[in-house]
N, C-alpha and C positions, 0 to 999 in steps of 0.2 A: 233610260233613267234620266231623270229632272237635273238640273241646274240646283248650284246651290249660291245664296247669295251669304257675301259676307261683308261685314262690319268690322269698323277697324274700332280699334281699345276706344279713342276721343268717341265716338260716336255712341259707343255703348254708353259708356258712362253718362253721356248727356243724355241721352234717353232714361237714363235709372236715375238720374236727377231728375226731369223734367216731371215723370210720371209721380216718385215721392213728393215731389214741392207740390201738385195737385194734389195729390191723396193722403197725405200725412202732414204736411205744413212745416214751415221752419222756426228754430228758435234764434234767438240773437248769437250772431257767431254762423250763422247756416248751418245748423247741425239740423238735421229731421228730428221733431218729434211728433209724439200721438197728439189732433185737437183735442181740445178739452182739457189738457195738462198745465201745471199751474206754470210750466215755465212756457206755454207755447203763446206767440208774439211773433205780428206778419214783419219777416225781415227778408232781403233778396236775400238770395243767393250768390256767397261771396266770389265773384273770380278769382281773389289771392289765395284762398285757401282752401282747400280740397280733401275736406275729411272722408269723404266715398271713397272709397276702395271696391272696384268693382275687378272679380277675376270671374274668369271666363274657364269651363272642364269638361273634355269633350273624353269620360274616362273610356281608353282603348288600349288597347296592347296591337304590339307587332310582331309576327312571328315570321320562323324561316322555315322553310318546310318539313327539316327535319325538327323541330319542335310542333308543327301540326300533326303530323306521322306518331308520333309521342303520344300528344294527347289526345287526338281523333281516329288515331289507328293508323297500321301500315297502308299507305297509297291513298289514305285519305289528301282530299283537297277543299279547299273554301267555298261557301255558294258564294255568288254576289250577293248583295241585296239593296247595296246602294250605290251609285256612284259619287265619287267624291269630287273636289272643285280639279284635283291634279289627274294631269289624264294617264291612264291606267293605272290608279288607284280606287281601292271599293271599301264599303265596308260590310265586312263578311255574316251571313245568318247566322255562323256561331259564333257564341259567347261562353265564354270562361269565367270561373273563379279565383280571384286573387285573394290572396291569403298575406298581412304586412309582417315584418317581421313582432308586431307587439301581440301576434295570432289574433290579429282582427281580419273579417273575410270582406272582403267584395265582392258582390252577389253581381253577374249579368254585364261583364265587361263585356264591351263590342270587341270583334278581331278586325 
């Protein structure tokens, strides 16, 4: 199984600004906004201030075997199906239903 490459938070973010300041434009202040809007006007993008907020959700759960046993059945075990950057760690072909405490579901979490 492949390599995985990662990005650290600084670089992400400068990528998700670089790509919006081409494709959406910025207002005074560097905020993004839509062209053609009446408040849109070519300004850089500030280095003092940094209204992006960019978070990063890789959604998984972790389980210990007697919770796989539980929900995939006695002596059930995990497929691989991917390898992950840390060695012998994967992540697994099944996927679970989480449920939040507000009864909102999460469809297709990775294991």
């Amino acid at each position: 199984m492949g390599t995985t490459a990662t990005l650290n938070r600084t670089d992400v973010e400068r990528i998700v600004r670089d790509v919006l300041t081409r494709h959406v434009g910025n207002a005074p202040g560097g905020i993004p906004v839509l062209r053609g809007s009446a408040s849109a006007a070519p300004a850089p993008v500030l280095a003092t201030r940094n209204p992006l907020v960019v978070n990063i959700s890789a959604r998984h759960v972790h389980l210990t075997q007697e919770h796989v046993e539980i929900l995939f059945g006695k002596g059930a075990t995990l497929t691989p199906e991917k390898d992950l950057y840390q060695d012998g760690y994967y992540a697994a072909a099944e996927t679970v239903a989480v449920v939040g405490p507000r009864r909102r579901m999460i469809p297709n979490v990775r294991v």
